[in-house]
Backbone and ligand atoms as CSV (ligand in chain L), in Angstrom:
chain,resi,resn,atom,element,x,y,z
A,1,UNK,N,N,-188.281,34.946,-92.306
A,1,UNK,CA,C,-189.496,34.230,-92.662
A,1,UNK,C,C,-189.262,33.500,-93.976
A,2,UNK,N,N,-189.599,32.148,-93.910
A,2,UNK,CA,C,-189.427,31.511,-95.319
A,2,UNK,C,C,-190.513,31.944,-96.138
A,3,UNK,N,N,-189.984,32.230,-97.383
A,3,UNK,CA,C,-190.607,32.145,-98.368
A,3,UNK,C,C,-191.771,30.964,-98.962
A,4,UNK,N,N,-192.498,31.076,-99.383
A,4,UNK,CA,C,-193.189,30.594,-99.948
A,4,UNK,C,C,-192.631,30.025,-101.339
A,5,UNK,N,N,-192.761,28.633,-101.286
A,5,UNK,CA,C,-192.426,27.950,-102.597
A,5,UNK,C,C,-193.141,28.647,-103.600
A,6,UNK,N,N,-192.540,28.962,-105.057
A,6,UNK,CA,C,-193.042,29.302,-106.252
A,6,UNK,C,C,-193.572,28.222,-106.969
A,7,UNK,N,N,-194.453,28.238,-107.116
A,7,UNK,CA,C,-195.578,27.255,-107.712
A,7,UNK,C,C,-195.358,27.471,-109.577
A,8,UNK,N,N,-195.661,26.482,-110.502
A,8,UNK,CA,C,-195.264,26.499,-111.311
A,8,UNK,C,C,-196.352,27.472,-112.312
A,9,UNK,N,N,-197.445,28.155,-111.764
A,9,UNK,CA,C,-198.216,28.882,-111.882
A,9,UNK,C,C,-198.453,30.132,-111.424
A,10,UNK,N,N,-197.433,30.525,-111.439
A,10,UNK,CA,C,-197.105,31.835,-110.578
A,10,UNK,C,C,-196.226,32.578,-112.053
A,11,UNK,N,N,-196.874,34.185,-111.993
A,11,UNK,CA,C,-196.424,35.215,-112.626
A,11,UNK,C,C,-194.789,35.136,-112.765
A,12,UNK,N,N,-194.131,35.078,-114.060
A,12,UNK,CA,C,-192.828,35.576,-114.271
A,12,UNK,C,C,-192.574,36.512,-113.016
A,13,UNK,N,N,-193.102,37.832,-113.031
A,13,UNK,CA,C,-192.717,38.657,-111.946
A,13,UNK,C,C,-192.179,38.551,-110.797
A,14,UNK,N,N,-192.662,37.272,-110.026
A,14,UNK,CA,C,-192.446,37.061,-108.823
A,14,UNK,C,C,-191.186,36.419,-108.683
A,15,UNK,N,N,-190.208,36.016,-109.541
A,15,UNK,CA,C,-189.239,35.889,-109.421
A,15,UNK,C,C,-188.183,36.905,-108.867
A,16,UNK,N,N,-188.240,38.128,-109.052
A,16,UNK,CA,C,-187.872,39.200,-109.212
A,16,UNK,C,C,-188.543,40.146,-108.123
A,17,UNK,N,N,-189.528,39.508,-107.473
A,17,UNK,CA,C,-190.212,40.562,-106.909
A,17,UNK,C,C,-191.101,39.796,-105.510
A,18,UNK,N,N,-190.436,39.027,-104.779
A,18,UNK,CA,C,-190.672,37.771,-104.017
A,18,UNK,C,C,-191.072,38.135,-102.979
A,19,UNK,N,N,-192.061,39.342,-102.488
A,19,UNK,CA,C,-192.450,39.640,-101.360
A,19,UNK,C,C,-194.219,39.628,-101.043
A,20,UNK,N,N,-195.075,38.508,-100.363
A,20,UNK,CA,C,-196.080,37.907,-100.518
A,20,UNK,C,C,-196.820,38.955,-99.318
A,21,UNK,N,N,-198.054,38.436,-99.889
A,21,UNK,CA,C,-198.946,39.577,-99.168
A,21,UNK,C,C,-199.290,39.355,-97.426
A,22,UNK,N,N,-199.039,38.035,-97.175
A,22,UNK,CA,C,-198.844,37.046,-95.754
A,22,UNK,C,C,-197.887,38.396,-95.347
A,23,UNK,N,N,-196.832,38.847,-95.600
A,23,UNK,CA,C,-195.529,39.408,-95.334
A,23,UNK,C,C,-195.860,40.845,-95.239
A,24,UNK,N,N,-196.434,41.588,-96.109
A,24,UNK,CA,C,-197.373,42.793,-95.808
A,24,UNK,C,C,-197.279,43.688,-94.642
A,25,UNK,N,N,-198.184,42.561,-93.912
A,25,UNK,CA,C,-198.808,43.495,-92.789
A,25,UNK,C,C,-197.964,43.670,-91.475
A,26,UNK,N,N,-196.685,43.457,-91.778
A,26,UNK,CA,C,-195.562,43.619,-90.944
A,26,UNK,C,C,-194.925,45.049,-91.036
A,27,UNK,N,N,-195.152,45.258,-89.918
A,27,UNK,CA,C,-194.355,47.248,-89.608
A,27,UNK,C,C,-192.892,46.622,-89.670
A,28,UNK,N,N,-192.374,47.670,-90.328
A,28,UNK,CA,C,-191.083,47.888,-90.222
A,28,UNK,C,C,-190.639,48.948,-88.598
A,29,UNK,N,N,-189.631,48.699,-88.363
A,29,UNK,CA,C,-189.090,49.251,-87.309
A,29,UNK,C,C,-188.820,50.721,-87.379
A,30,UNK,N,N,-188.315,50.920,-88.606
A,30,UNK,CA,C,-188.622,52.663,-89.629
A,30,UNK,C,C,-189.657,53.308,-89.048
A,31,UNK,N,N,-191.081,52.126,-89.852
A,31,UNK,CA,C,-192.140,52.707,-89.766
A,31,UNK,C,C,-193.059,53.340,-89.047
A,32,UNK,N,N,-192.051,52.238,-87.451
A,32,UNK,CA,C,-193.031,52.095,-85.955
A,32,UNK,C,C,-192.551,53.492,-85.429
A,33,UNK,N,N,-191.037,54.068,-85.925
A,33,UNK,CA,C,-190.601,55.048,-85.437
A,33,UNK,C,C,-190.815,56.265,-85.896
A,34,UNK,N,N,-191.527,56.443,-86.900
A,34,UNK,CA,C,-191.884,57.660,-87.603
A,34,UNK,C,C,-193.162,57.718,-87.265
A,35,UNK,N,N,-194.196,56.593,-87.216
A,35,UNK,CA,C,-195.288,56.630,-86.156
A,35,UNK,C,C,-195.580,57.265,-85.403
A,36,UNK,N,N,-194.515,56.796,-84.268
A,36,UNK,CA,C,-194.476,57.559,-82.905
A,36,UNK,C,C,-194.049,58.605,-83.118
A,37,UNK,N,N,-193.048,59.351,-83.890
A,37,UNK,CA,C,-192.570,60.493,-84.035
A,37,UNK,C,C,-193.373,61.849,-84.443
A,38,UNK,N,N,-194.534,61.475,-85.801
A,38,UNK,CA,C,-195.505,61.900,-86.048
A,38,UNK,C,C,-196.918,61.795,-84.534
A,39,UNK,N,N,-196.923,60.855,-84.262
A,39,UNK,CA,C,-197.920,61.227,-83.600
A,39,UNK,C,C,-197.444,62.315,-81.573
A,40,UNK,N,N,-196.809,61.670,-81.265
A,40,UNK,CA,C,-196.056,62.623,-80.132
A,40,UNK,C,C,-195.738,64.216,-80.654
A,41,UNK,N,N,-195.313,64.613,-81.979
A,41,UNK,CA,C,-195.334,65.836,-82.502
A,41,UNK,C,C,-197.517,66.519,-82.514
A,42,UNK,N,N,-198.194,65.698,-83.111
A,42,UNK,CA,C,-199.113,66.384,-83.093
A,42,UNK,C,C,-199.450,65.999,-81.559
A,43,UNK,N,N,-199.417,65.194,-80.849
A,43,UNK,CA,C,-199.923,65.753,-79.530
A,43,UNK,C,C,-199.477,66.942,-78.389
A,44,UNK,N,N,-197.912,66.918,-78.936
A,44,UNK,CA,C,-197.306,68.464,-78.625
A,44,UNK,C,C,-197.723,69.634,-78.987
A,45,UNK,N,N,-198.400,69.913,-80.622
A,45,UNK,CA,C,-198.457,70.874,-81.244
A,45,UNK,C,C,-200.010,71.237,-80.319
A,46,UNK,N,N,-201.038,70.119,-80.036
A,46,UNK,CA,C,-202.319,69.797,-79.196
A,46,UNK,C,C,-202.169,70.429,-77.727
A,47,UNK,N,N,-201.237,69.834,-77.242
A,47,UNK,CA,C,-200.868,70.592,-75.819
A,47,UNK,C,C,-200.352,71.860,-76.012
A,48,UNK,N,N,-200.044,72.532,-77.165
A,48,UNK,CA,C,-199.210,74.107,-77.213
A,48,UNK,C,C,-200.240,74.850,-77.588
A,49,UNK,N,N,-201.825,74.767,-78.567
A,49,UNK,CA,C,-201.983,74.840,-78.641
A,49,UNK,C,C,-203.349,75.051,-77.388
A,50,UNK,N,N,-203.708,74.412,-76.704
A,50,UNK,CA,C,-204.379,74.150,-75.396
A,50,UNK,C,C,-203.766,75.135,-74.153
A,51,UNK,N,N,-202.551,75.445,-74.229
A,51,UNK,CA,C,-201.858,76.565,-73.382
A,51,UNK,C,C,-201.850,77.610,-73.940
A,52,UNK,N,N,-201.861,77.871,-75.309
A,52,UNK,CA,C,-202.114,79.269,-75.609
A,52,UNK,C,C,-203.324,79.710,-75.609
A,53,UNK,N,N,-204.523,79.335,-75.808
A,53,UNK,CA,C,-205.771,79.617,-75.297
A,53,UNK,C,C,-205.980,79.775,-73.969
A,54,UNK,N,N,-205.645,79.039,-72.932
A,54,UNK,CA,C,-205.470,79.531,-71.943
A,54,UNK,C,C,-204.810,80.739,-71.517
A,55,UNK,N,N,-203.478,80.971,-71.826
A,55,UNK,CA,C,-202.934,82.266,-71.540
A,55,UNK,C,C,-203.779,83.622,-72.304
A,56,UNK,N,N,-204.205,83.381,-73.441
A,56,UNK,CA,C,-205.257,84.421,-73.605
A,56,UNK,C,C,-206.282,84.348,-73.619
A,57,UNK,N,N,-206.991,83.737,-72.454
A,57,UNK,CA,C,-208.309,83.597,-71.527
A,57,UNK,C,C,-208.459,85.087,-71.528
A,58,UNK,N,N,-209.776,85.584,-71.198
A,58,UNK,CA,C,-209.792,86.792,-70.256
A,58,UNK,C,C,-211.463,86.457,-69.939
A,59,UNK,N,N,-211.376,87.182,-68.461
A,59,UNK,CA,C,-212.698,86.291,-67.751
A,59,UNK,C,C,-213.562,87.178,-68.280
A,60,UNK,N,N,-214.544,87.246,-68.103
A,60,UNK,CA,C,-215.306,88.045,-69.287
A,60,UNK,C,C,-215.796,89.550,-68.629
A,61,UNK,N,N,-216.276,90.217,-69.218
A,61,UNK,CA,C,-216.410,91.240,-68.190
A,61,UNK,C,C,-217.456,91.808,-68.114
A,62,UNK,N,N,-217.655,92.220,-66.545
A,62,UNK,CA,C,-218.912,92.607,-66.297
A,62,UNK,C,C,-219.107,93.798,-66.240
A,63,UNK,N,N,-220.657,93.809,-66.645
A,63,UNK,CA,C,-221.108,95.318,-66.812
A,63,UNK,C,C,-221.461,96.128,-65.468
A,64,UNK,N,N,-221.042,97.651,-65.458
A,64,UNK,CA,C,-221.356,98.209,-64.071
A,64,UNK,C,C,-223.381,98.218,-63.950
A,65,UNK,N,N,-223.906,98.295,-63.066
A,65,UNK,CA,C,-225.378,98.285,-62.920
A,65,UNK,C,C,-225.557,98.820,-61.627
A,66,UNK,N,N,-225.849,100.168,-61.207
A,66,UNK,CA,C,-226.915,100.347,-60.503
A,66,UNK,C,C,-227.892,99.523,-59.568
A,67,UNK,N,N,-227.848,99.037,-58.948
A,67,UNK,CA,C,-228.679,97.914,-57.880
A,67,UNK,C,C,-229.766,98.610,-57.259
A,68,UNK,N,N,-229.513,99.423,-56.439
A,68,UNK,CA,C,-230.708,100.339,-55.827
A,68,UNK,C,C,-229.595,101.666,-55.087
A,69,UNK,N,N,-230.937,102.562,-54.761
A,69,UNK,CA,C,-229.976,103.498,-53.878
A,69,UNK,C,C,-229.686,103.461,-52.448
A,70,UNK,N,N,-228.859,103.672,-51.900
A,70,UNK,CA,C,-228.332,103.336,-50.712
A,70,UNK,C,C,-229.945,103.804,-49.834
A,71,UNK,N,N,-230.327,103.289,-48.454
A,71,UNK,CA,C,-231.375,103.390,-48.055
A,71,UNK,C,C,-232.525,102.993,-48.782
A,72,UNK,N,N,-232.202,103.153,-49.843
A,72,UNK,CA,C,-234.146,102.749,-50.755
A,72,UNK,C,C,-234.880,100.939,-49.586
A,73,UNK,N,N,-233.772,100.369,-49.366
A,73,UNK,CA,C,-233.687,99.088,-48.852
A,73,UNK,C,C,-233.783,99.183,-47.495
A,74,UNK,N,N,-234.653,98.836,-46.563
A,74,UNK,CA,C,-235.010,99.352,-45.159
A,74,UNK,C,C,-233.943,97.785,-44.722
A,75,UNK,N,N,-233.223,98.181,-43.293
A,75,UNK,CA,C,-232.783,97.079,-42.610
A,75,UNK,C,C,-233.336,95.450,-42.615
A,76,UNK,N,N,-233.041,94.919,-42.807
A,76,UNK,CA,C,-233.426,92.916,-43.112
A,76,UNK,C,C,-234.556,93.469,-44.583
A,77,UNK,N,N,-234.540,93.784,-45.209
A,77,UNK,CA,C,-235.189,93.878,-46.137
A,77,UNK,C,C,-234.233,93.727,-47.573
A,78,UNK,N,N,-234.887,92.945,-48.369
A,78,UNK,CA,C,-234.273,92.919,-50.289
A,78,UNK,C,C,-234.920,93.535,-51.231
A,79,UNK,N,N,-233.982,93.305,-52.079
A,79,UNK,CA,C,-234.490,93.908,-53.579
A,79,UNK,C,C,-234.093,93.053,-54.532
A,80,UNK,N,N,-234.974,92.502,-55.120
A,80,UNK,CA,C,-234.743,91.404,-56.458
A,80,UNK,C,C,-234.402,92.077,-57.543
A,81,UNK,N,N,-232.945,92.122,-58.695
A,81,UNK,CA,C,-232.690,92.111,-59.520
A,81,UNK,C,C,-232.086,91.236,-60.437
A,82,UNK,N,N,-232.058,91.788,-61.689
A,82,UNK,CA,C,-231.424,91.008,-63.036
A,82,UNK,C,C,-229.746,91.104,-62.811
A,83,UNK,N,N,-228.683,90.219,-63.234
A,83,UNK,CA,C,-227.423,91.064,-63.295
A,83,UNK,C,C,-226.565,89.096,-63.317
A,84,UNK,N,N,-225.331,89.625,-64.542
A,84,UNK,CA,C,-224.942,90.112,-65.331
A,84,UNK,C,C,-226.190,90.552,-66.406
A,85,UNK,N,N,-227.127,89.591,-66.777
A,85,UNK,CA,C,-227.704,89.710,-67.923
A,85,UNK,C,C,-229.213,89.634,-67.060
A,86,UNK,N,N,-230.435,89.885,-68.421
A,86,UNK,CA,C,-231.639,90.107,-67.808
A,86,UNK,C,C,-231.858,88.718,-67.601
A,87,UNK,N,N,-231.577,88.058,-67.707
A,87,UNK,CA,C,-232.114,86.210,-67.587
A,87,UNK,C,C,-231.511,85.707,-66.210
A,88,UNK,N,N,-230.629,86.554,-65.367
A,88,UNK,CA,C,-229.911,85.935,-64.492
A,88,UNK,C,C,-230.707,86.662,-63.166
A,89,UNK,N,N,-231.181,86.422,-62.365
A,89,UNK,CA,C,-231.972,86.729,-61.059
A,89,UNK,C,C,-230.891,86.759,-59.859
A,90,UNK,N,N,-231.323,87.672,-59.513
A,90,UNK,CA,C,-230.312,87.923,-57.671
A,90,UNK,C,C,-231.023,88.609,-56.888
A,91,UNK,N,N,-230.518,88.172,-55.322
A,91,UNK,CA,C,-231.394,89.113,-54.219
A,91,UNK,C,C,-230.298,90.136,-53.580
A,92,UNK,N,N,-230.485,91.193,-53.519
A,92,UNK,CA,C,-229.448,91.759,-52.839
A,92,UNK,C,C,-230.486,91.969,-51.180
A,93,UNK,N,N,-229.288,92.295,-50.217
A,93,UNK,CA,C,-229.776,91.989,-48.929
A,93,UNK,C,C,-229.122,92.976,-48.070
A,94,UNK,N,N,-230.058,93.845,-47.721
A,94,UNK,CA,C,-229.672,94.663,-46.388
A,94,UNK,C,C,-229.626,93.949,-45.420
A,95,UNK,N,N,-228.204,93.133,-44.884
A,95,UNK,CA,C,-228.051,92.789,-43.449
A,95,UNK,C,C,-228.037,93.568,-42.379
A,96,UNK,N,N,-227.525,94.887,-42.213
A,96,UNK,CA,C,-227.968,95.525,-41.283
A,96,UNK,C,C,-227.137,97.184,-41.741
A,97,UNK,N,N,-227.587,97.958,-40.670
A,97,UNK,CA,C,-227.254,99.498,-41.087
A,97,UNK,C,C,-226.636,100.105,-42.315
A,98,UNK,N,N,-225.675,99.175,-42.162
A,98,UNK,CA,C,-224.386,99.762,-43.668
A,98,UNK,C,C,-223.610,98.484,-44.478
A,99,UNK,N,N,-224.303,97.308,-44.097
A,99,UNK,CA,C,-224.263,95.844,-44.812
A,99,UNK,C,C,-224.848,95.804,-45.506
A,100,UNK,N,N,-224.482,95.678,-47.386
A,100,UNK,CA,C,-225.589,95.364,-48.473
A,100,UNK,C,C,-225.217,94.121,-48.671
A,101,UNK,N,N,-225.488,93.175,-49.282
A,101,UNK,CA,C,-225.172,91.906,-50.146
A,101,UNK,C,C,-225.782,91.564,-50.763
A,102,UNK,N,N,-225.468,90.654,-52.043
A,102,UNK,CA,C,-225.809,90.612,-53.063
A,102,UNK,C,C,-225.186,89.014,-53.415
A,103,UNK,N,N,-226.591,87.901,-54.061
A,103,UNK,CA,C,-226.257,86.797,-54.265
A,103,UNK,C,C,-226.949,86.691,-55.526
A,104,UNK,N,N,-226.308,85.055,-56.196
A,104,UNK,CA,C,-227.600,84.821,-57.423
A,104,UNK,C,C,-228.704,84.250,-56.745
A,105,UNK,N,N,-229.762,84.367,-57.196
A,105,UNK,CA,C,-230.999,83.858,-56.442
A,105,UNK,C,C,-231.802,82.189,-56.995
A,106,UNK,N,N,-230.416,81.837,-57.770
A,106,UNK,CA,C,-230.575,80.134,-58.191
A,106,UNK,C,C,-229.677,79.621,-57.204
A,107,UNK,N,N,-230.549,78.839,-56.650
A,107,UNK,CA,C,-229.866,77.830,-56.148
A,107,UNK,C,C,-228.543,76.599,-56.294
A,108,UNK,N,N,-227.608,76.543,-56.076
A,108,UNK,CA,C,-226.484,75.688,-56.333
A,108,UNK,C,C,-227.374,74.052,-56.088
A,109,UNK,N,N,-228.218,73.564,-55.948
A,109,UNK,CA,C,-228.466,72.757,-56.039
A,109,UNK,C,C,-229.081,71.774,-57.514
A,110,UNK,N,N,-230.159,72.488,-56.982
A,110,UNK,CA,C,-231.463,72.022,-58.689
A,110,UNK,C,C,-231.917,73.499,-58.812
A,111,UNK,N,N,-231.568,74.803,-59.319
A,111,UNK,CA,C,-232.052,75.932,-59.400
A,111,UNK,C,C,-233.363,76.517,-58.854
A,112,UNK,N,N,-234.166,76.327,-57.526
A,112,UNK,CA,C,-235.187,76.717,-57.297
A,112,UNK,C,C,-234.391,78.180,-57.263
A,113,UNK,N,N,-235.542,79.093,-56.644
A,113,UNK,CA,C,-235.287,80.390,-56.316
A,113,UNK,C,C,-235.099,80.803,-55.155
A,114,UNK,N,N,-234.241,80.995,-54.314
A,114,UNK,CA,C,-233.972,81.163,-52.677
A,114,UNK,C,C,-234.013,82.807,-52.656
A,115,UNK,N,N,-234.357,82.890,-51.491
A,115,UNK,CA,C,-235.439,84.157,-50.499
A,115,UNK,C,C,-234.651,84.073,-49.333
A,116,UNK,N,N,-234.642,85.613,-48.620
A,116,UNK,CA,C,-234.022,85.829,-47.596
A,116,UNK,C,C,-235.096,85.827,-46.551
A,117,UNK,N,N,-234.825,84.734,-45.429
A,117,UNK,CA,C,-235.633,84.707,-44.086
A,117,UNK,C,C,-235.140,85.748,-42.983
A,118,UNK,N,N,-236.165,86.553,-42.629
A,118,UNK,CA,C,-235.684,87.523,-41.468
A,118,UNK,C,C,-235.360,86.439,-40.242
A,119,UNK,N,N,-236.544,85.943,-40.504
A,119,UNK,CA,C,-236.795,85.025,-39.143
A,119,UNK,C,C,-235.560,84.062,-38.507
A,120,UNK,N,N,-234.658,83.826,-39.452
A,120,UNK,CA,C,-233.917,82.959,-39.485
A,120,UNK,C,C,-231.889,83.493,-39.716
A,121,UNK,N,N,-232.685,85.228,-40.490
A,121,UNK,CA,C,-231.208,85.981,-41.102
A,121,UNK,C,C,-230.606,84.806,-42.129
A,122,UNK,N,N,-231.165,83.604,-42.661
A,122,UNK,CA,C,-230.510,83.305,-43.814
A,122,UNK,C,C,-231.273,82.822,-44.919
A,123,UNK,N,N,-230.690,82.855,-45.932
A,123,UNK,CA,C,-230.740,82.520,-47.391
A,123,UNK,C,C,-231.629,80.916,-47.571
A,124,UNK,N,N,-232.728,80.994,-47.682
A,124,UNK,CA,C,-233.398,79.389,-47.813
A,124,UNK,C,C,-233.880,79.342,-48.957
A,125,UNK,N,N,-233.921,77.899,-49.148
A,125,UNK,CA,C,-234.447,77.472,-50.534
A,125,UNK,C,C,-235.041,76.636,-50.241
A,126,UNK,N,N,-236.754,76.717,-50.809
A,126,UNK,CA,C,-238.068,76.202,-50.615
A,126,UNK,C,C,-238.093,74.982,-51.291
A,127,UNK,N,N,-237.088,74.216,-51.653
A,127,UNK,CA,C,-237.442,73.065,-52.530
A,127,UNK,C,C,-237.135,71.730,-51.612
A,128,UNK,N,N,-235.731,71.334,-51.332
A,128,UNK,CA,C,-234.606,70.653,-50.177
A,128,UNK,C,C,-234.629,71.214,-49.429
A,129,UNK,N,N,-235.047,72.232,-48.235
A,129,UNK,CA,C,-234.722,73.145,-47.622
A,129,UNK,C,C,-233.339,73.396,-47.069
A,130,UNK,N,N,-232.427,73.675,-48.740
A,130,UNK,CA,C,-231.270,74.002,-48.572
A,130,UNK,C,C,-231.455,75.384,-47.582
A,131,UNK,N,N,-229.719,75.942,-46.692
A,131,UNK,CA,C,-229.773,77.102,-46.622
A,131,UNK,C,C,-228.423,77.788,-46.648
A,132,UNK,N,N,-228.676,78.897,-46.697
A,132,UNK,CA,C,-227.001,79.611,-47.069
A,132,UNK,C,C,-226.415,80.644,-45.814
A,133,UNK,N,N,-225.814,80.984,-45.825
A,133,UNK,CA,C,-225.320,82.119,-44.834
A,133,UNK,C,C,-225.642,83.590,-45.735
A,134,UNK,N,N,-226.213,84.275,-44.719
A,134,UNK,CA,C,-226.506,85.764,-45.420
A,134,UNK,C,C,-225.143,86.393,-45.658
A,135,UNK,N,N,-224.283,86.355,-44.864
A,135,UNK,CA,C,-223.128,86.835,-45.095
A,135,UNK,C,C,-221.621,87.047,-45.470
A,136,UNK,N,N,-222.346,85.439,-46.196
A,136,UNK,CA,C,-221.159,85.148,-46.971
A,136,UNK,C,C,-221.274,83.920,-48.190
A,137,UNK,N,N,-222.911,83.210,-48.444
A,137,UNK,CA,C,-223.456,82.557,-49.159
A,137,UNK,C,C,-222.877,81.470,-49.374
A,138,UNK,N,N,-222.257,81.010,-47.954
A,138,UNK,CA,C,-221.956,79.743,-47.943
A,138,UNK,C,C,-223.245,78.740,-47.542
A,139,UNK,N,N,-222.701,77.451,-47.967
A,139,UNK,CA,C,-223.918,76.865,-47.668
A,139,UNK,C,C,-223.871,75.775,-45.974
A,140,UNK,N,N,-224.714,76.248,-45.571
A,140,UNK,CA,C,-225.052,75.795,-43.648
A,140,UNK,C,C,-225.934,74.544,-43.615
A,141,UNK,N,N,-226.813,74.115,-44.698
A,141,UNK,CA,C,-227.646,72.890,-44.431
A,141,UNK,C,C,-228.069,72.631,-46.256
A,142,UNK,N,N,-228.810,71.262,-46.070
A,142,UNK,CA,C,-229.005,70.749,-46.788
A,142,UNK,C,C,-228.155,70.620,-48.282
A,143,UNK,N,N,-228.767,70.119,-49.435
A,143,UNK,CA,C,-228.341,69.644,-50.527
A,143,UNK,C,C,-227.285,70.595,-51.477
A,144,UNK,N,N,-227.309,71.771,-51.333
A,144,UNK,CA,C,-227.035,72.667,-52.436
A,144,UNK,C,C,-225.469,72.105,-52.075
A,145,UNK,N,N,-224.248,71.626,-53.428
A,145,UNK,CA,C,-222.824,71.254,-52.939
A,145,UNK,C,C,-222.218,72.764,-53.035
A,146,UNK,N,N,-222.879,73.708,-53.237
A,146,UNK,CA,C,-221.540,74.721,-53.455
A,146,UNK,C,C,-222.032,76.409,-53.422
A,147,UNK,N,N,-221.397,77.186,-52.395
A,147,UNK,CA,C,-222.021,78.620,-52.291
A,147,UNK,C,C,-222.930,79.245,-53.303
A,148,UNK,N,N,-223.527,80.255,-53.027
A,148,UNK,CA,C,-224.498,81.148,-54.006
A,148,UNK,C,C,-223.036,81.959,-54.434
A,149,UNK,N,N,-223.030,81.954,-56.166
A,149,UNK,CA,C,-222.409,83.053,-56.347
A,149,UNK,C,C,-222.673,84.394,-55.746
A,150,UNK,N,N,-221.552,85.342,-55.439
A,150,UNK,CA,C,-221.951,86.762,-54.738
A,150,UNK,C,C,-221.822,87.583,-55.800
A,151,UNK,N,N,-222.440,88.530,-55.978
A,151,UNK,CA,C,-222.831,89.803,-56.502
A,151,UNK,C,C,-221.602,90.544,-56.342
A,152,UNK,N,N,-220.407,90.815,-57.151
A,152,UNK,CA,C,-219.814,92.220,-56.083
A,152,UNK,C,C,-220.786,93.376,-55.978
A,153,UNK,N,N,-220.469,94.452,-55.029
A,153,UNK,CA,C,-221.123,95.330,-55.253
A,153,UNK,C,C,-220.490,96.655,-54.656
A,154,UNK,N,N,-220.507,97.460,-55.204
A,154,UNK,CA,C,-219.477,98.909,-54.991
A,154,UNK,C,C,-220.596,99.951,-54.401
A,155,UNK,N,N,-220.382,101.016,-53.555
A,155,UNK,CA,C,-221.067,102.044,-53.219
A,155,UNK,C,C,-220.652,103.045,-53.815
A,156,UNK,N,N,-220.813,104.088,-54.658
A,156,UNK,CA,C,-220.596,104.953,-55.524
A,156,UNK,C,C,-221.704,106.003,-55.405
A,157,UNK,N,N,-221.137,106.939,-54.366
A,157,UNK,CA,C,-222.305,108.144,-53.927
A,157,UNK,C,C,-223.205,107.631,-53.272
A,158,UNK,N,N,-224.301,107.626,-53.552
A,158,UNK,CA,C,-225.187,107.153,-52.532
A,158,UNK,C,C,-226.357,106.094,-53.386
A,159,UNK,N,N,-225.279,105.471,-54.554
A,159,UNK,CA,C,-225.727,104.088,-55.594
A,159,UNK,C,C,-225.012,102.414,-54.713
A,160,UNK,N,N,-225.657,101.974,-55.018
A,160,UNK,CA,C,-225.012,100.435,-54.993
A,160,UNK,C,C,-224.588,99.757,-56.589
A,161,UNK,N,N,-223.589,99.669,-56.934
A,161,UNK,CA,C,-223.516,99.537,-58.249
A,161,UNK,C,C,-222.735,97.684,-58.092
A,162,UNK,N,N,-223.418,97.445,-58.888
A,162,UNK,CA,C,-222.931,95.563,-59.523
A,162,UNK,C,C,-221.991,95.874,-60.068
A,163,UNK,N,N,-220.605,94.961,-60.004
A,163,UNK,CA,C,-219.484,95.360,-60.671
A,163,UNK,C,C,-218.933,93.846,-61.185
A,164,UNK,N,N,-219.832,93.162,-60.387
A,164,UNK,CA,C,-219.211,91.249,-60.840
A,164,UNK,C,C,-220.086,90.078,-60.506
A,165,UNK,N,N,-219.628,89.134,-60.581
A,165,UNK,CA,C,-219.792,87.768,-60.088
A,165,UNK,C,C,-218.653,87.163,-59.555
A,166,UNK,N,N,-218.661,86.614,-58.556
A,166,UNK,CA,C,-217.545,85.791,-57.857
A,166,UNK,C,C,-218.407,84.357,-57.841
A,167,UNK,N,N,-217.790,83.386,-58.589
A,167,UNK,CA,C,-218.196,82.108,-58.680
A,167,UNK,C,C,-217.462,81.365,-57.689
A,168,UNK,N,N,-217.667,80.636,-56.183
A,168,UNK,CA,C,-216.870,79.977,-55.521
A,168,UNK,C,C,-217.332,78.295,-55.756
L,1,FES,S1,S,-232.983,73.273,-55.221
L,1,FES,FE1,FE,-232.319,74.326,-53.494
L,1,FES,S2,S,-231.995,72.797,-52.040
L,1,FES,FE2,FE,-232.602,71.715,-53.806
């Protein structure tokens, strides 16, 4: 790049020191490479950092709970409880003789509250008249995109005890 003529009004200095501010804003090839070098290092340290949180994930854990006692629940008949926490609503569901199940009772859609139909043996929701499968809380009609979480649920003597959530 040519220089710029020195004008007869120009600082002693610039004799000596002939690099104009036009000239500046030019990266050096150094510069472009320590750039990239610095920045590809912190997006590594970003991605190592993003995998180690992951590897020490742990899914969180659920508390054991008591549901009802085995029989308290007459055949096609439920019992509405709280579980993981008191804010979270579920129906558990005597499908038949020695079938319990256990769903959240929000809807995968827009959260109404879904109820078990005898009439029908499945899971409906009074809003879309989404509906689910009793026996496996998949979803069979309407809007809801994605199963009722299930309840696990363990038999322990003659308890039904909550032991999880399975989010599908
Ligand atoms: S809220 Fe249940 S179907 Fe829309």
């Amino acid at each position: 790049m040519a220089l710029k003529p020195i004008t007869g009004r120009d600082p002693l200095w610039r004799d000596e020191f002939s690099v104009y501010a036009d000239d500046e804003r030019f990266v050096t090839r150094r510069q472009f490479a320590k750039f990239l070098t610095l920045t590809s290092v912190a997006m590594a340290a970003g991605n190592a950092w993003i995998l180690a949180k992951s590897w020490m994930y742990r899914a969180p854990a659920y508390p054991l709970r008591v549901v009802a006692a085995a029989g308290e629940v007459p055949v096609g008949g439920v019992k509405l409880f709280n579980y993981p926490a008191s804010t979270d609503p579920c129906i558990l569901i005597r499908t038949d003789q020695d079938t319990y199940v256990a769903y959240s009772q929000v809807c995968t859609h827009l959260s109404c509250a879904v109820f078990y139909s005898q009439a029908t043996r499945q899971i409906e929701c009074p809003c879309h008249k989404g509906s689910f499968s009793a026996a496996d809380g998949s979803v069979l009609a309407g809007p809801p995109p994605r199963p009722l979480p299930r309840v696990v649920l363990e038999r322990r003597g003659d308890d039904l005890v909550a032991t999880g959530v399975e989010v599908r």
